[in-house]
N, C-alpha and C positions, 0 to 999 in steps of 0.2 A: 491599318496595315493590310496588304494585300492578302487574300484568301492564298494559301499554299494549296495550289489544284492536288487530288487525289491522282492517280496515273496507274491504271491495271496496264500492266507489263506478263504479256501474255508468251510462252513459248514452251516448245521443251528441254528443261532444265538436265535431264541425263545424256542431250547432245549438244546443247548449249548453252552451260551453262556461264563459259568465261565471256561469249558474247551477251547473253542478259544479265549479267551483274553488271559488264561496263556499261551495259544501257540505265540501269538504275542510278550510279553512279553518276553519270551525265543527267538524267531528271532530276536528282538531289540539286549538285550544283546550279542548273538552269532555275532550281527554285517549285521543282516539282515534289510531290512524298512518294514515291513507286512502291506500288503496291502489286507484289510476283502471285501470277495465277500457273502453274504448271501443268500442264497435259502433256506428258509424257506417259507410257504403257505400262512400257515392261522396268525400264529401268526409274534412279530416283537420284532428284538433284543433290549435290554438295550444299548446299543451303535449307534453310524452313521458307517455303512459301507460305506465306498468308491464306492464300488457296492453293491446295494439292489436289492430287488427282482423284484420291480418294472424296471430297467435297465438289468435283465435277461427276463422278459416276454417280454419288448418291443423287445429285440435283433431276438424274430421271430414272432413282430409284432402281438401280444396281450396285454393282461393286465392279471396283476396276479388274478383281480375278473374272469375275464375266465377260468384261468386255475384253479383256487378254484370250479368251477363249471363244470367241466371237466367230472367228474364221479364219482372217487373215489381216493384215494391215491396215488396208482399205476399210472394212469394215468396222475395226476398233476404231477408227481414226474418225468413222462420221459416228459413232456413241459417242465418242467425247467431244464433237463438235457440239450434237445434240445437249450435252449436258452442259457444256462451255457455256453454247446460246441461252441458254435457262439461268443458270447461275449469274451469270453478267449483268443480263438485264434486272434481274431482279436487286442485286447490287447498285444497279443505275438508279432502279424505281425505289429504293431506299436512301438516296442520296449518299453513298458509302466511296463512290467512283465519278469522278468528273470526265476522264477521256481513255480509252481503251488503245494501245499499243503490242501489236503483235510480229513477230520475225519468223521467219521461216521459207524453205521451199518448196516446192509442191504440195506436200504433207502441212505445213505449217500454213501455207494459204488458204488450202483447200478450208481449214477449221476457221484459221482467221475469218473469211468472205461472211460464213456462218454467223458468227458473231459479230462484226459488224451490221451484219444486214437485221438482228436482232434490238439492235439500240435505234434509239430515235434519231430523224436528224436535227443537227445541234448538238447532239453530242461528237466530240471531236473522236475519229476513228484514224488509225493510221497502222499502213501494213508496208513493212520491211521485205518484199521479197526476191526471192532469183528471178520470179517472171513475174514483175511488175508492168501492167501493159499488154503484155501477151494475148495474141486470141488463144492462146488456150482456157483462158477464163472470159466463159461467158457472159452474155450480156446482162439476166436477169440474180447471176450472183452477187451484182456491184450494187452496194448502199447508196442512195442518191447524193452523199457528201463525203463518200472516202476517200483520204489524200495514200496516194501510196509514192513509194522511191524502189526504185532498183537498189537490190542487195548486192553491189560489185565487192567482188572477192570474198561471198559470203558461204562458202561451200563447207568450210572445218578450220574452223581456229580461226582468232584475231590475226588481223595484221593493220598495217597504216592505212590501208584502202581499203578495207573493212572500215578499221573506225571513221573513218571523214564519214564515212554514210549514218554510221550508227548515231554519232554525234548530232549530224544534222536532223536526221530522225527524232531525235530526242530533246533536243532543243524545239523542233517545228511542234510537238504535240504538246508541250508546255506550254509553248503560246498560243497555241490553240485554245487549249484548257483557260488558259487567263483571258482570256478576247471575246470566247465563243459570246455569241447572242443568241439562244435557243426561241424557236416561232411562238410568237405570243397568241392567244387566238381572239385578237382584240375584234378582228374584223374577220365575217365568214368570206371564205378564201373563193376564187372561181378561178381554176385552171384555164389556160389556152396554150394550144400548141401552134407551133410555125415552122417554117425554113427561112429565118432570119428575114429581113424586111426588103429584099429585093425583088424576092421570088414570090412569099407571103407577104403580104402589107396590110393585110385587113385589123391588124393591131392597134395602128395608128390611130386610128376610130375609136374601136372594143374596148379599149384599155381607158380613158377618157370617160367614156357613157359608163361602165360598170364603176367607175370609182363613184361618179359624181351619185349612183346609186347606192351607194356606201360598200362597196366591196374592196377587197383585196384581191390584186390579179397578179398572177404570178403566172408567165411567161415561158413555154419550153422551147428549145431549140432543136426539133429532131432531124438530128446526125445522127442518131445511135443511142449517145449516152444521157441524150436531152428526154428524148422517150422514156428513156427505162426509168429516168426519176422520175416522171409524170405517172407510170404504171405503180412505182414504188409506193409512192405518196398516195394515190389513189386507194390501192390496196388497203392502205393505213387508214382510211377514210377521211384525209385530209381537207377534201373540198366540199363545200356545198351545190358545185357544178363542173361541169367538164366542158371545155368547148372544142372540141378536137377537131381542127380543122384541116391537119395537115399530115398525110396518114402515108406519106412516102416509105417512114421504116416498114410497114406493111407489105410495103412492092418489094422493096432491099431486100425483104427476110423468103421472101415467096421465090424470089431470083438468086437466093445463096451469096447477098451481097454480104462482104467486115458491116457494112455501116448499116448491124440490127440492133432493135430492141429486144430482140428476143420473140420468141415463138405468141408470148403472150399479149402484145403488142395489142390498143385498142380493147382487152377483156376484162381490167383488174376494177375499172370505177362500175362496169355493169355488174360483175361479179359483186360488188359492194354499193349495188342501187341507187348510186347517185346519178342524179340527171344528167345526161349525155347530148348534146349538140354537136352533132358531128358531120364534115363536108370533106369531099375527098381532094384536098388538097397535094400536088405532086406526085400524086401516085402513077401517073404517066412516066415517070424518071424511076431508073436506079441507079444506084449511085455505087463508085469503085475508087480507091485511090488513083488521083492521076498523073502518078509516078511508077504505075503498073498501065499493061497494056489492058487494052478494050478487051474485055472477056467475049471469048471467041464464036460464044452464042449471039450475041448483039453486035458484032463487029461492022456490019453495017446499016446498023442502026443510026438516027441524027444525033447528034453528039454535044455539048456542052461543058467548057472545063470554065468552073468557078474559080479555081486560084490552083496554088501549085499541091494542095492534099486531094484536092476535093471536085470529081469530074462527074458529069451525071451523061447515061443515052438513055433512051425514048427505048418504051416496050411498041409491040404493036399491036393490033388488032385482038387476035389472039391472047396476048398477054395481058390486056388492060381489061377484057370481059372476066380472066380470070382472077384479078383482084379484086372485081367489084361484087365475085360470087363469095370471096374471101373475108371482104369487108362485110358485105350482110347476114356471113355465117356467124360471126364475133358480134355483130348488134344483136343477134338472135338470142344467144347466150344472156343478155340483159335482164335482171329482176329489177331493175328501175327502167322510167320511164327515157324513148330518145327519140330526138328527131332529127334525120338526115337532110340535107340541103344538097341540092343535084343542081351546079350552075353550069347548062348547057356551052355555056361563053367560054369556056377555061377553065382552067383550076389549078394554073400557075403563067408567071408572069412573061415565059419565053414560049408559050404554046398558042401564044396570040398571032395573027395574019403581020408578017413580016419580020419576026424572031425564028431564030433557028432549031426550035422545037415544033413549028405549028405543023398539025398532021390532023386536019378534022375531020377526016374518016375514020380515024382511030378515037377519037374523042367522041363522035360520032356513035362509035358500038359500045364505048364506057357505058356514055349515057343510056343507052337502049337495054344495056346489062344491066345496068342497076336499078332502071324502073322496073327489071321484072324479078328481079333478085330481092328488092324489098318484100318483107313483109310486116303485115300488120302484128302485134299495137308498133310497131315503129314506124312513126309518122315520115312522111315523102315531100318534101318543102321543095319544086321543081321551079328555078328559074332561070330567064334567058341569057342575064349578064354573068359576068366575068367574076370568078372566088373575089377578085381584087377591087370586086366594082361597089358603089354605093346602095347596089339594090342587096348586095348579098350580106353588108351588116346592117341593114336596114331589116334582113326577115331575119338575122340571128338577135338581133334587139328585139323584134318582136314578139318572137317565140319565146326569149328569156323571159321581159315583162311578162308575160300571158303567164308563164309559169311560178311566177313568181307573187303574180295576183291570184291564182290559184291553189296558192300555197303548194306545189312541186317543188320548188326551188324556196328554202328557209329567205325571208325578206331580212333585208341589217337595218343594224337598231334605228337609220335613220327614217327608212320606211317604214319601218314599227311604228317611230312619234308622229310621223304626217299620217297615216292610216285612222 
């Protein structure tokens, strides 16, 4: 017989409560057991949740008459996110909860994000809200595997367009629940970042030699939200290396581009001493929807539209010394070991002589920025060719091996038995 997944059903019950009971009601049927966690302040649900608000303030050791007394709103509201994120997880690590569901608006996200970002990925996370999407929610609040849905018509009381969402909500985190495959850590993992393999290609290689070494590679796409699971995960201490080669949301976030990782971009795996190989891939580009005009600092700037979301222009001179002072400020930060790779040639696949980004003058003082912006113990790996060429996974192979026969970098079980 199929396991009947657990389902924490998370919101607050003294302003919605006839919306989270229909949400329960629809997990029962889909074949879920909903299990109501309540964070609500001042007022108290028409039902008994499972967990109440009183069992979210104790979880960091107050009372909810404290946190009512708190200040203001705002302030109750990240106490019992705080307590929310405590309790849950600890409920996950007892095996008590298979997948976490939350509804809410601003107030109700803000705590949701929290809590999500508290569980591991693989556990299935899903938030109902009014600003699902939104840049009002930044970049480094999102879990690297949250599904969320716009809450239409979810402002006060049920109605038909309300429920279609709620429904489908509900029904999606059941099957989640029944589906998920959480990361096994059969094989130590090695991160690598890119900008998909037009621009980046050096994967088609990297991915190939690191398995046949016995690793797992797991692949990021930084647009934005590919970064922030790389930082996520990192953070977590997910990998036994990081190859970050392509460090464009860094330019994005320095230029006030949507398409950031967040401020921390590039700090979370030194922060957490895991070996870092990193090349400055696209950070010559930032990037803007290009369904918005050219922002009016770069307007004439060389220009580049990848498809119809997605348009990138060239920083210049100026702009590209100051992300390579950026980039070595954030290696500095590092308690593990890193080595940077500086390919004079390029460091993306339209900055080459005949594409409509090349400007080697600009390229030109990157490089000469960042030889003098490195510093030691991070290693300076300087050569002629192209991020995209064979000489430059040729010295990120090298470095790896080197590291790896030095025991830097944890060796997998296959070079354990040949050793």
């Amino acid at each position: 017989m199929t396991k009947i997944p657990k389902i924490l059903l998370c919101g607050t019950g003294d302003t919605k409560a006839d919306e989270l009971l229909y949400m329960a009601e629809r997990i029962r049927s889909a074949g879920g057991d909903p299990i109501m966690l309540d964070v609500s302040v001042l007022g108290d649900p028409p039902y008994q949740p499972e967990y109440d608000k009183h069992a979210v303030a104790s979880a960091i050791d107050t009372t909810i008459e404290a946190i009512a007394r708190s200040g203001d709103e705002n302030s109750a509201m990240e106490l019992m996110a705080r307590g929310a994120s405590v309790l849950v997880r600890d409920l996950e690590a007892a095996g008590k909860i298979d997948a976490f569901i939350a509804i809410g608006g601003t107030m109700g996200t803000d705590l949701a994000l929290d809590i999500a970002l508290a569980l591991p990925i693989g556990v299935p996370k899903f938030i109902v809200s009014t600003i699902a999407y939104s840049h009002l929610i930044p970049p480094e609040r999102i879990a690297p595997d949250l599904m969320m849905i716009l809450w239409a018509g979810g402002l006060y009381g049920l109605n038909d367009t309300c429920k279609a969402v709620l429904s489908q909500a509900s029904g999606a985190v059941v099957g989640a629940a029944l589906t998920a495959a959480k990361p096994r850590p059969n094989l130590p993992t090695v991160a690598i970042s890119s900008l998909g393999t037009s621009c980046l290609s050096y994967m088609k290689t990297l991915r190939p030699e690191l398995e046949k070494r016995g690793y797992e590679v797991v692949i990021f796409h930084t647009t934005g939200m590919g970064g922030r699971a790389l930082e996520s995960l990192a953070a977590d201490n997910r990998f036994v290396a990081v190859l970050d080669f392509s460090l464009q949301e860094v330019a994005n976030h320095l230029n006030g581009s949507v398409v950031s990782s967040g401020v921390d971009r590039l700090e979370n795996a030194g922060r957490a001493g895991i070996p870092q190989i990193v090349a400055p891939g696209a950070v010559d580009m930032v990037d803007f929807p290009t369904w918005k005009p050219v922002p009016q600092s770069l307007s004439d700037r060389p220009y580049h539209a990848h498809n119809r979301l997605l348009a990138s222009v060239t920083t210049g001179r100026d702009g590209r010394r100051h992300v390579a002072r950026a980039i070595s400020e954030k290696l500095a930060l590092a308690t593990g070991p890193v080595a940077f790779i500086l390919p004079t040639g390029g460091i993306e696949q339209w900055d080459q002589e005949g594409e409509p980004l090349y400007e080697p003058d600009a390229l030109a003082a990157f490089s000469d920025e960042m030889r003098s912006a490195i510093k030691a113990p991070v290693e300076l790996h300087e050569i002629k060719g192209h991020i995209n060429s064979a000489e430059f996974t040729n010295t990120a192979l090298a470095i790896f091996d080197r590291w790896v026969a030095s025991g830097v970098i944890a060796p997998s079980i296959r070079q354990e038995r040949t050793s």
